[in-house]
PyMOL commands that place a pseudoatom at each C-alpha (Angstrom):
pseudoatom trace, name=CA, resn=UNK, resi=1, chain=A, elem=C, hetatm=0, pos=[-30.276, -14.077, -4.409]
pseudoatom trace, name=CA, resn=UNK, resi=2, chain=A, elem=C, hetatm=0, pos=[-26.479, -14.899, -3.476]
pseudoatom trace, name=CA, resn=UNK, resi=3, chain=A, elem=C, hetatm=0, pos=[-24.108, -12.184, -4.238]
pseudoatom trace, name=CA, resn=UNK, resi=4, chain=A, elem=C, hetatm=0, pos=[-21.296, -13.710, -5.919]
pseudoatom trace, name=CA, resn=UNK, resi=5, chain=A, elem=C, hetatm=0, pos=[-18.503, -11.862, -7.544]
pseudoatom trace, name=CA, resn=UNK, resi=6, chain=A, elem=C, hetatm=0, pos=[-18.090, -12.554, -11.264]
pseudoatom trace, name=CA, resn=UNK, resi=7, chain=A, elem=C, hetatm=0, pos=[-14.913, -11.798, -12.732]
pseudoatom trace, name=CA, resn=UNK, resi=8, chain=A, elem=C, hetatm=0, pos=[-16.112, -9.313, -15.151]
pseudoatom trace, name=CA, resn=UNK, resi=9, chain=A, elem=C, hetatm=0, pos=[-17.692, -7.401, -11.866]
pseudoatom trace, name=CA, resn=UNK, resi=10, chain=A, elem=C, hetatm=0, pos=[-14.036, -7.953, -10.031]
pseudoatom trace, name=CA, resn=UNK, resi=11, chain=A, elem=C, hetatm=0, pos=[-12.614, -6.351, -13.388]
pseudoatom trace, name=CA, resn=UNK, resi=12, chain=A, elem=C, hetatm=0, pos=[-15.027, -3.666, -13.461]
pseudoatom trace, name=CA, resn=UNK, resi=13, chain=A, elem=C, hetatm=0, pos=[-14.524, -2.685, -9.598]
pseudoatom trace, name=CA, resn=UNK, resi=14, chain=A, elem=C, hetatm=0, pos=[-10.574, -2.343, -10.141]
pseudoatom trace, name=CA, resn=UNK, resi=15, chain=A, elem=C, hetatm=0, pos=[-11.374, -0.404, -13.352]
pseudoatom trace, name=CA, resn=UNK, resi=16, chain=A, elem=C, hetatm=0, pos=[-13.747, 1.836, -11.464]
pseudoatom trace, name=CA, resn=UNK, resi=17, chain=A, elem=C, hetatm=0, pos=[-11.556, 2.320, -8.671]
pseudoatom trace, name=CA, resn=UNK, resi=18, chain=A, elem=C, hetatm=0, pos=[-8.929, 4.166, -11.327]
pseudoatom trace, name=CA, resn=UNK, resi=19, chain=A, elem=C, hetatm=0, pos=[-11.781, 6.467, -11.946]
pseudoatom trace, name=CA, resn=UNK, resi=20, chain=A, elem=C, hetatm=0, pos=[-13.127, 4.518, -15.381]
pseudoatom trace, name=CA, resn=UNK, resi=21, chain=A, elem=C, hetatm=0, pos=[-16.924, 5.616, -15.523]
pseudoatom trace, name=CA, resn=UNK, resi=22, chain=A, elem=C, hetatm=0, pos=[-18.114, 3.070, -17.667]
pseudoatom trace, name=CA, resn=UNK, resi=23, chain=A, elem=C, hetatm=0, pos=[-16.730, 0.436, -15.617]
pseudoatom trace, name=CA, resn=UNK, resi=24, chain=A, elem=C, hetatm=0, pos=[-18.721, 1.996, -12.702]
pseudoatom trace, name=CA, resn=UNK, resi=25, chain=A, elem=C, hetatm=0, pos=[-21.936, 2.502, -15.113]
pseudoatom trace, name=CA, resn=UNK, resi=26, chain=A, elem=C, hetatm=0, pos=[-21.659, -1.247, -15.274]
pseudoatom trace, name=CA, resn=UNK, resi=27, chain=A, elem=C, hetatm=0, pos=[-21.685, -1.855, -11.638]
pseudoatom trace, name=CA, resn=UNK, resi=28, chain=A, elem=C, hetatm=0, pos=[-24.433, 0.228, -11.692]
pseudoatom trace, name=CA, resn=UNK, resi=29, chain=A, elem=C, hetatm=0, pos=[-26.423, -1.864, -14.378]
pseudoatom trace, name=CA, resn=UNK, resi=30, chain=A, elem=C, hetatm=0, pos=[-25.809, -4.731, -12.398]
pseudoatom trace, name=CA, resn=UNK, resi=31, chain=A, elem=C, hetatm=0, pos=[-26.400, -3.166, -8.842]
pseudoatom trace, name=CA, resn=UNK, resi=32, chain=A, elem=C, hetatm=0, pos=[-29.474, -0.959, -9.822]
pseudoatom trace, name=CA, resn=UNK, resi=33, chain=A, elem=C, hetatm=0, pos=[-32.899, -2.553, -9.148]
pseudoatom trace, name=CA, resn=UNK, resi=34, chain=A, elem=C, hetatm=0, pos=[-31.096, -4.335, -5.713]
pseudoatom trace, name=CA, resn=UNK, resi=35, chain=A, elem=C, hetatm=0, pos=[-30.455, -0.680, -4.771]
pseudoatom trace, name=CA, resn=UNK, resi=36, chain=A, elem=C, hetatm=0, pos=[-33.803, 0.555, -5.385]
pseudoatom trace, name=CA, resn=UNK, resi=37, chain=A, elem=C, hetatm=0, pos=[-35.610, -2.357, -3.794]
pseudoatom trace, name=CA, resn=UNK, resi=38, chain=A, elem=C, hetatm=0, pos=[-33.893, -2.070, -0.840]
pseudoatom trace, name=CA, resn=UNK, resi=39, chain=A, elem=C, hetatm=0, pos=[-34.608, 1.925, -0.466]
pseudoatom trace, name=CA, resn=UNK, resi=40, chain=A, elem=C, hetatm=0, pos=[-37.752, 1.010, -1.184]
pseudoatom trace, name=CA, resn=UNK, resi=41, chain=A, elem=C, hetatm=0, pos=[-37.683, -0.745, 1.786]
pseudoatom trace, name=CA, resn=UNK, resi=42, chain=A, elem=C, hetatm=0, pos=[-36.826, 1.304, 4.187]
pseudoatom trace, name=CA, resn=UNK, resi=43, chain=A, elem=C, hetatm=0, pos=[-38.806, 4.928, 2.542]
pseudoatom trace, name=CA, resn=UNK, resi=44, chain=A, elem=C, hetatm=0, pos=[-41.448, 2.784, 1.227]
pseudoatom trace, name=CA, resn=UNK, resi=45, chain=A, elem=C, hetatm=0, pos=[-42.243, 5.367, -2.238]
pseudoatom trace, name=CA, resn=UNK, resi=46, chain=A, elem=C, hetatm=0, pos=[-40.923, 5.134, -5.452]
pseudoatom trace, name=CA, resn=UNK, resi=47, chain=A, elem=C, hetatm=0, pos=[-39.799, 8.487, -6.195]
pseudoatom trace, name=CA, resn=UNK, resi=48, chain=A, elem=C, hetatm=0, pos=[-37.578, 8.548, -3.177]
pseudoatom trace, name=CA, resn=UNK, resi=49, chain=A, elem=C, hetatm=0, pos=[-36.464, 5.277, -3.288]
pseudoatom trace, name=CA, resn=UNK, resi=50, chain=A, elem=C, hetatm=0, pos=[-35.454, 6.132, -7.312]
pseudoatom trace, name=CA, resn=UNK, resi=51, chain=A, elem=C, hetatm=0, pos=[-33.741, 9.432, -5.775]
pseudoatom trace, name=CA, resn=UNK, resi=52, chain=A, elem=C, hetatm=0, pos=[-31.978, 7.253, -2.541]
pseudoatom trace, name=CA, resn=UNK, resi=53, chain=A, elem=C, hetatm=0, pos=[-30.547, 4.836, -4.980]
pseudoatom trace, name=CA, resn=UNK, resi=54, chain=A, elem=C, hetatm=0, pos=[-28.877, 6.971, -7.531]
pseudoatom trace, name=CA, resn=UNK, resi=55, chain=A, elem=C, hetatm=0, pos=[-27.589, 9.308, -4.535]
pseudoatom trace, name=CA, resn=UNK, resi=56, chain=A, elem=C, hetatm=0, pos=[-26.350, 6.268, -3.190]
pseudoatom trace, name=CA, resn=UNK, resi=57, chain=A, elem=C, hetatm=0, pos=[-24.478, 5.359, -6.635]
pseudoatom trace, name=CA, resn=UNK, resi=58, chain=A, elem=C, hetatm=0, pos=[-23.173, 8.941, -6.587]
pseudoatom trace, name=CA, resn=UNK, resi=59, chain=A, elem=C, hetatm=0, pos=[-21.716, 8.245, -3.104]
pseudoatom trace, name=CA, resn=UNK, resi=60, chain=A, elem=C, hetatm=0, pos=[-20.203, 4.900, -3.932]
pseudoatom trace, name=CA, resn=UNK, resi=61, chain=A, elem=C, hetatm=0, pos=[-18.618, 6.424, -6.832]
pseudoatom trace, name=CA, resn=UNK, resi=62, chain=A, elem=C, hetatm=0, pos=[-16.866, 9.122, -4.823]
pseudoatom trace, name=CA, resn=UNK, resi=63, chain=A, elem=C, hetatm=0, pos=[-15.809, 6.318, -2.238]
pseudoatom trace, name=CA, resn=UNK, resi=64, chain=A, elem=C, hetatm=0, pos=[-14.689, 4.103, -4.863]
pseudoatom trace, name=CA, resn=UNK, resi=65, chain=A, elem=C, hetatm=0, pos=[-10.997, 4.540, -3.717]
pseudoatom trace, name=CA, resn=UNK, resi=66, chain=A, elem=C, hetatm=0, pos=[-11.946, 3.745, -0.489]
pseudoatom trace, name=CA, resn=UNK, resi=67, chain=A, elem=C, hetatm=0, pos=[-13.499, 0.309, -1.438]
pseudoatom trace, name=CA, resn=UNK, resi=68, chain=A, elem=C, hetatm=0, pos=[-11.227, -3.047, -0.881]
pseudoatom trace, name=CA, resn=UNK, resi=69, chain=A, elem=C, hetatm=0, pos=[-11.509, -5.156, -4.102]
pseudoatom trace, name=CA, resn=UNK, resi=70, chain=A, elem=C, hetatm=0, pos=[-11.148, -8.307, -1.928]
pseudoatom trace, name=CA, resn=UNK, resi=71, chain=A, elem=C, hetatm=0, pos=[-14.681, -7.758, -0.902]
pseudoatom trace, name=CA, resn=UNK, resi=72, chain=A, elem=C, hetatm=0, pos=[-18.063, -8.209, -2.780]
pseudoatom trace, name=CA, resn=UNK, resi=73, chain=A, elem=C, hetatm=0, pos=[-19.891, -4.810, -3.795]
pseudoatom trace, name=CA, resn=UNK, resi=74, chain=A, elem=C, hetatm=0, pos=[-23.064, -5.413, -2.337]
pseudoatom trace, name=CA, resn=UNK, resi=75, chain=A, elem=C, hetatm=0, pos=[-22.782, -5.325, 0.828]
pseudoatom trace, name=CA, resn=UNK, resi=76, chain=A, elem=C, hetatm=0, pos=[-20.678, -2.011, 0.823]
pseudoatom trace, name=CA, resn=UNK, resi=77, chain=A, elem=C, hetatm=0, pos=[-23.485, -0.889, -1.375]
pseudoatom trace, name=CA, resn=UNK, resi=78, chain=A, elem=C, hetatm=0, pos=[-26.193, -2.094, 0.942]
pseudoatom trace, name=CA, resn=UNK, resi=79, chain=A, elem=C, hetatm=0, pos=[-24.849, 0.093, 3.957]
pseudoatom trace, name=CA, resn=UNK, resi=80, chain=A, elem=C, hetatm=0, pos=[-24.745, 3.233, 1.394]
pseudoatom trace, name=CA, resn=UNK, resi=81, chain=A, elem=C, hetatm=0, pos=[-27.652, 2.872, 0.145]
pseudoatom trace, name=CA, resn=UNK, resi=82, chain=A, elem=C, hetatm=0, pos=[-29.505, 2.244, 3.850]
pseudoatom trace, name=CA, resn=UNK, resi=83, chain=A, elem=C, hetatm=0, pos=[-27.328, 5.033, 5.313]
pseudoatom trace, name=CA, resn=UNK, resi=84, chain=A, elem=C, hetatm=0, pos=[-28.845, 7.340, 2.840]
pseudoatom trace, name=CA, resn=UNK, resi=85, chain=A, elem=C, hetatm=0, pos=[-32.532, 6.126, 3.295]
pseudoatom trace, name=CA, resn=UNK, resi=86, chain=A, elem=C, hetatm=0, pos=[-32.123, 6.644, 6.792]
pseudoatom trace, name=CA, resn=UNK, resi=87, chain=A, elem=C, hetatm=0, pos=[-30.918, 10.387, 6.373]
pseudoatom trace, name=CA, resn=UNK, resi=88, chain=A, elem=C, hetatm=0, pos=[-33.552, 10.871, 3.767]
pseudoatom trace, name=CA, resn=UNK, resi=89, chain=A, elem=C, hetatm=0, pos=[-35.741, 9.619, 6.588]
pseudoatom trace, name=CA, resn=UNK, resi=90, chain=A, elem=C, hetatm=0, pos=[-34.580, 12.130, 9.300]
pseudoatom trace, name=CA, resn=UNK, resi=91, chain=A, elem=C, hetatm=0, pos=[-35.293, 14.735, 6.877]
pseudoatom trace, name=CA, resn=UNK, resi=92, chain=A, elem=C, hetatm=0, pos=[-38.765, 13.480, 5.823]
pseudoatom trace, name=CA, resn=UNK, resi=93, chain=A, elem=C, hetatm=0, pos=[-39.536, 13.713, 10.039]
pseudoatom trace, name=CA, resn=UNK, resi=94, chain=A, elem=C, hetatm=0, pos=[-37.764, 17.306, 10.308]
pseudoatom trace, name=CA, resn=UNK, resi=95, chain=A, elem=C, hetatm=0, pos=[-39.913, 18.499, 7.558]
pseudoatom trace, name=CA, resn=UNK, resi=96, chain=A, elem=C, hetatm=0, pos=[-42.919, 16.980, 9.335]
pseudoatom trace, name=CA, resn=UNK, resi=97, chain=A, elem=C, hetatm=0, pos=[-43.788, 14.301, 6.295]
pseudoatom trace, name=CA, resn=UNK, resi=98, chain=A, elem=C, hetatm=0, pos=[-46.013, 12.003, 6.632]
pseudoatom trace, name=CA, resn=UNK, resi=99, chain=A, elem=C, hetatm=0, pos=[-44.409, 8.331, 6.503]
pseudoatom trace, name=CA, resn=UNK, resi=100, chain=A, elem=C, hetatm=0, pos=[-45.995, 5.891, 4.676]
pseudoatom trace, name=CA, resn=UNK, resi=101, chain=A, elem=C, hetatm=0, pos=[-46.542, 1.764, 5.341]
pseudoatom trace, name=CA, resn=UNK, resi=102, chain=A, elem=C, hetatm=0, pos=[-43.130, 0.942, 3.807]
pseudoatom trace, name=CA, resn=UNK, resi=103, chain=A, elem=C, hetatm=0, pos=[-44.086, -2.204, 3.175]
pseudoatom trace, name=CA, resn=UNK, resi=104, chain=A, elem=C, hetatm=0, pos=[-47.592, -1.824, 1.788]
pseudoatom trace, name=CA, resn=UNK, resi=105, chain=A, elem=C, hetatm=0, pos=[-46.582, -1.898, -1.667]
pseudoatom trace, name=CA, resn=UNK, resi=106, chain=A, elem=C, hetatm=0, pos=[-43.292, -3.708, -1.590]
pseudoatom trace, name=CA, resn=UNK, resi=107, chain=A, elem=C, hetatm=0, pos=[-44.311, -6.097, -4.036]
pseudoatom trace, name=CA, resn=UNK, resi=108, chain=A, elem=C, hetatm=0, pos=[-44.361, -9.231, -1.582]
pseudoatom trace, name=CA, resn=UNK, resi=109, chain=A, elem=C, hetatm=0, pos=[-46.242, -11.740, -3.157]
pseudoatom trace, name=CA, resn=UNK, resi=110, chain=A, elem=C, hetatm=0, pos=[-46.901, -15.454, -1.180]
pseudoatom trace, name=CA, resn=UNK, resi=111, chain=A, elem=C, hetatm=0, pos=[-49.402, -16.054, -4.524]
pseudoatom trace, name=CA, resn=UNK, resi=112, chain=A, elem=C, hetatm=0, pos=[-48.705, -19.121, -6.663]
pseudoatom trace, name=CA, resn=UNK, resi=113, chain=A, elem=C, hetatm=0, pos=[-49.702, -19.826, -10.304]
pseudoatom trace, name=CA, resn=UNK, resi=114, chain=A, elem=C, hetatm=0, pos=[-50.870, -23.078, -9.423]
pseudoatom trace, name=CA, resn=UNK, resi=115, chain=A, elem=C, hetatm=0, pos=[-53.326, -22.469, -6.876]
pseudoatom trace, name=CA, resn=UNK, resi=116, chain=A, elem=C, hetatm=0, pos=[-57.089, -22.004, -7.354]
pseudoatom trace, name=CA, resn=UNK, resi=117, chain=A, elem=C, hetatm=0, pos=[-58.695, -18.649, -6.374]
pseudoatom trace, name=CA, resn=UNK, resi=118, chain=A, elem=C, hetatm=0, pos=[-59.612, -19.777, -2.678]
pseudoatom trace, name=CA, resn=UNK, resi=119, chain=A, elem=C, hetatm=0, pos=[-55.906, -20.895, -2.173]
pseudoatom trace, name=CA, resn=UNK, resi=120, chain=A, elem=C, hetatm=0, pos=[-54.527, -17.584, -3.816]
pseudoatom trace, name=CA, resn=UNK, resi=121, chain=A, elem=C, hetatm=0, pos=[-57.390, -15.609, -1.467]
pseudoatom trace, name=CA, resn=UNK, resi=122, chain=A, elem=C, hetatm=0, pos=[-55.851, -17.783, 1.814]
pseudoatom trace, name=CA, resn=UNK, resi=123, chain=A, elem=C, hetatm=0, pos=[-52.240, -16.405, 0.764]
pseudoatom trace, name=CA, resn=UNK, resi=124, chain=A, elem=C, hetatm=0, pos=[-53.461, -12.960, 0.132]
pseudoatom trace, name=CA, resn=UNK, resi=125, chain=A, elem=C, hetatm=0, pos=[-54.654, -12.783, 3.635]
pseudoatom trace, name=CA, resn=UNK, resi=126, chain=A, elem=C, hetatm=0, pos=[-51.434, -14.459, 4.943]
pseudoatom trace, name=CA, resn=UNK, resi=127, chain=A, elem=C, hetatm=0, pos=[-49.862, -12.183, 3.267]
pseudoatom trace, name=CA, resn=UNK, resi=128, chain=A, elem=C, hetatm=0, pos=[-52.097, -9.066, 4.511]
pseudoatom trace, name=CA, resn=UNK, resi=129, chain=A, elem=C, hetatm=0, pos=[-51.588, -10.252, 7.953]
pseudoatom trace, name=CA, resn=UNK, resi=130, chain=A, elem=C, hetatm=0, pos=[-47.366, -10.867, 7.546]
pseudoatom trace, name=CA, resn=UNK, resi=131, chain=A, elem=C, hetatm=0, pos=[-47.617, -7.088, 6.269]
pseudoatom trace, name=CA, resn=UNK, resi=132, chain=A, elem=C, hetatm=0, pos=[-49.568, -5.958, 9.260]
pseudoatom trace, name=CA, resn=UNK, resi=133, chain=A, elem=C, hetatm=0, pos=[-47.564, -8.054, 11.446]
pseudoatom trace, name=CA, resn=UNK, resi=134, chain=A, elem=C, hetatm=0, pos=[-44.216, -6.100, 10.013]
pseudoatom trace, name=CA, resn=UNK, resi=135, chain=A, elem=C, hetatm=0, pos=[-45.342, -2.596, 11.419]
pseudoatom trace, name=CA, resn=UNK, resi=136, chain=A, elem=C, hetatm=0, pos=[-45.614, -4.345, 14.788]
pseudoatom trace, name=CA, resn=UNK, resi=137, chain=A, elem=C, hetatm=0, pos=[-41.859, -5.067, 15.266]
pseudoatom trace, name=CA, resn=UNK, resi=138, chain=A, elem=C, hetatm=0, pos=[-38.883, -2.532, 15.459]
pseudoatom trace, name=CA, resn=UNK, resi=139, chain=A, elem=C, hetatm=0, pos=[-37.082, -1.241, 12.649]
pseudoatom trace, name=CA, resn=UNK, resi=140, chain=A, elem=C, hetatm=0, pos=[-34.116, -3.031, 13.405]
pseudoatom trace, name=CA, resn=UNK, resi=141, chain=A, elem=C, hetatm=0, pos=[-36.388, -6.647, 13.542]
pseudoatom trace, name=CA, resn=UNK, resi=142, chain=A, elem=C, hetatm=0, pos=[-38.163, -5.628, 10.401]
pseudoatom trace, name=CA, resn=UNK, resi=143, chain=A, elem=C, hetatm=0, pos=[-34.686, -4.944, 8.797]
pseudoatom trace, name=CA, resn=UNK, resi=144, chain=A, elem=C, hetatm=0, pos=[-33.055, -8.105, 9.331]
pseudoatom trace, name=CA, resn=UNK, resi=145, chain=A, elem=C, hetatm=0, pos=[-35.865, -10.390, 8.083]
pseudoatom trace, name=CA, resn=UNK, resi=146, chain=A, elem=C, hetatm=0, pos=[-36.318, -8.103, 4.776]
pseudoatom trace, name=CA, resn=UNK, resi=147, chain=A, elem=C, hetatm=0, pos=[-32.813, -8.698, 3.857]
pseudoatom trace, name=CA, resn=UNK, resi=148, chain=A, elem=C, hetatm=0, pos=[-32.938, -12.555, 4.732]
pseudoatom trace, name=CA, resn=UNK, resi=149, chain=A, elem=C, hetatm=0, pos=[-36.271, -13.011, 2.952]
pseudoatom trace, name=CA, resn=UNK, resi=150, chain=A, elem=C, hetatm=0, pos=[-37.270, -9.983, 0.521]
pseudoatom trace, name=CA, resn=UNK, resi=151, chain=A, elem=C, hetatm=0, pos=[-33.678, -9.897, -0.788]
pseudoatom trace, name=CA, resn=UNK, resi=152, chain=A, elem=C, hetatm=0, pos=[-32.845, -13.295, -0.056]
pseudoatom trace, name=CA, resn=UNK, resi=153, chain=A, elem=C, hetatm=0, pos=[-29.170, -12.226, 1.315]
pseudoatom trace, name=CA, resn=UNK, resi=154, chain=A, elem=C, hetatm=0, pos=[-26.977, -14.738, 3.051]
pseudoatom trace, name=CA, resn=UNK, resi=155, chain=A, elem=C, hetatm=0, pos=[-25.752, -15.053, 6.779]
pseudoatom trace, name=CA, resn=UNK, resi=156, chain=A, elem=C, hetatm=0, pos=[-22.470, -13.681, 5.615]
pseudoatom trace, name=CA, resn=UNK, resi=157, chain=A, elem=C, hetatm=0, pos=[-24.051, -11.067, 3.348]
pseudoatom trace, name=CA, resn=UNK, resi=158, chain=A, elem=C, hetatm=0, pos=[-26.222, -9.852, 5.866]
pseudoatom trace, name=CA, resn=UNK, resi=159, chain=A, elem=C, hetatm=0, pos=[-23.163, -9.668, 8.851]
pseudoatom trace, name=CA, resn=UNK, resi=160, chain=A, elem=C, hetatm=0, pos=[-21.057, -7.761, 6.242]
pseudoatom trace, name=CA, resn=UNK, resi=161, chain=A, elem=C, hetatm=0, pos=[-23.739, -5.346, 5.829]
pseudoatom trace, name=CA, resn=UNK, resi=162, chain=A, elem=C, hetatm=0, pos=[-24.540, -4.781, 9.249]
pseudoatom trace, name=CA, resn=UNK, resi=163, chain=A, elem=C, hetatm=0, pos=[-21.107, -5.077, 10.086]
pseudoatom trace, name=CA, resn=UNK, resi=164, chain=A, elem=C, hetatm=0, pos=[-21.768, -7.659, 12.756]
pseudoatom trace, name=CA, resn=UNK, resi=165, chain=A, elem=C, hetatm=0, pos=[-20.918, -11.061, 13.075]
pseudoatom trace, name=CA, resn=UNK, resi=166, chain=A, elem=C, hetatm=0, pos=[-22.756, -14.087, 11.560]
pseudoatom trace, name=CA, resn=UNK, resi=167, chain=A, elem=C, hetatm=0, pos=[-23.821, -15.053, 14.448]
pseudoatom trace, name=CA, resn=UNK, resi=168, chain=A, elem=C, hetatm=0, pos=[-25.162, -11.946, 15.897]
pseudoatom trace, name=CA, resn=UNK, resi=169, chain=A, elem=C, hetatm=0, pos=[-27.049, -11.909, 12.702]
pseudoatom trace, name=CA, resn=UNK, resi=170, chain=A, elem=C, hetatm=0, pos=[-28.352, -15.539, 13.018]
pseudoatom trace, name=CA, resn=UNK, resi=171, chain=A, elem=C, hetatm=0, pos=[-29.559, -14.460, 17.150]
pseudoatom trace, name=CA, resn=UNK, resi=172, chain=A, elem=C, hetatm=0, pos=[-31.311, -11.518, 15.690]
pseudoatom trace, name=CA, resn=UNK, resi=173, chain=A, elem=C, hetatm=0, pos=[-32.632, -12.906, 12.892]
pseudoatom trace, name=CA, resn=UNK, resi=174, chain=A, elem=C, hetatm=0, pos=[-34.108, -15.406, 15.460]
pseudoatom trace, name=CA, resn=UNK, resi=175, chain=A, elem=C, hetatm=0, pos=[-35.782, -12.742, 17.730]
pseudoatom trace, name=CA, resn=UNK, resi=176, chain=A, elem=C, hetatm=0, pos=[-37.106, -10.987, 14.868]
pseudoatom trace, name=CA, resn=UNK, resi=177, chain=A, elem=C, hetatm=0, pos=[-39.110, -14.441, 13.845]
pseudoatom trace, name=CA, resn=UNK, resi=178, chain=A, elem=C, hetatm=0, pos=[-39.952, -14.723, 17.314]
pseudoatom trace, name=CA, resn=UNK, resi=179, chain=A, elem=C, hetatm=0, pos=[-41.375, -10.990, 17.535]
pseudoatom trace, name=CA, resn=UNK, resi=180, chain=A, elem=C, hetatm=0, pos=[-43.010, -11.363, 14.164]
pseudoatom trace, name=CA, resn=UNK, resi=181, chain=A, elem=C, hetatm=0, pos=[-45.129, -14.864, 15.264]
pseudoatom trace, name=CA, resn=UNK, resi=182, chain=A, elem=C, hetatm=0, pos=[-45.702, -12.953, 18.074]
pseudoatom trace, name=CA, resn=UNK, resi=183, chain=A, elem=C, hetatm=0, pos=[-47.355, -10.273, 16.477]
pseudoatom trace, name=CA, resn=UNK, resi=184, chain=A, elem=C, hetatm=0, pos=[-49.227, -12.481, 14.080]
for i in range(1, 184): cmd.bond("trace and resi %d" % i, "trace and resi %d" % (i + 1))
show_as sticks, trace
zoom trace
């Protein structure tokens, strides 16, 4: 899922920046699952990752005036939205929460429509063991190859919300295969 800037989404950034909240509530519509799904991500519940994500909007909305309109949204969004899950996360260990799989229930699904029960069986336990496989590697590992192939993000996408280069994103996204066969 490429992030391309429409011009209706340039207009409603540079009407949001001026402080227009229904140009922002439209950003919002468009921005709003992408947000959760990545919270979800990283906190791995759905009451948080609802909570993260329209904390998140509430944050981007403050910045707004901050944000260059040469830029796509997303990625800005991204690093609010991960920069909040990762506080909420701090907190969660202060408190002395239990963390949950994150990626348990993140909706991954290898399954086809076309394949016969033993096939979609075989790709449930590929899919069990991927999962598995995920809690194995570091945060940073698991990370990089959710946004690359949960939220299907770009090089570029990806470098601009790390705030790395592409190709510091392409060597880590390498290691982070590597670690992951590994751990299969």
């Amino acid at each position: 899922m490429m992030t391309i800037t429409t011009p209706n989404e340039t207009t409603f950034l540079v009407q949001a920046q001026k402080g227009d909240r229904a140009a922002f509530g439209e950003l919002v519509k468009l921005y709003q699952r992408r947000a959760y799904a990545v919270a979800y991500g990283f906190v791995g519940n759905r009451e948080d990752a609802l909570e993260i994500a329209q904390e998140a909007f509430v944050k981007a909305y403050r910045a707004m005036s901050r944000f260059d309109t040469d830029r796509t949204f997303f990625p800005w969004l991204y690093r609010i939205v991960r920069n909040t899950s990762l506080n909420h996360i701090k907190k969660r260990k202060r408190r002395g929460e239990t963390s949950l799989n994150r990626l348990m229930d993140s909706g991954i699904d290898f399954a086809s429509k076309r394949r016969g029960p033993d096939a979609k069986a075989g790709l449930g336990e590929l899919r069990d063991r991927i999962i598995e496989s995920m809690t194995r590697i570091s945060e940073p590992q698991r990370e990089i190859i959710t946004m690359r192939h949960v939220h299907e993000l770009s090089y570029n996408e990806i470098a601009e919300c790390l705030d790395i280069p592409r190709g510091t994103v392409m060597f880590r996204l390498h290691g982070a295969r590597q670690s992951l066969r590994r751990a299969m």
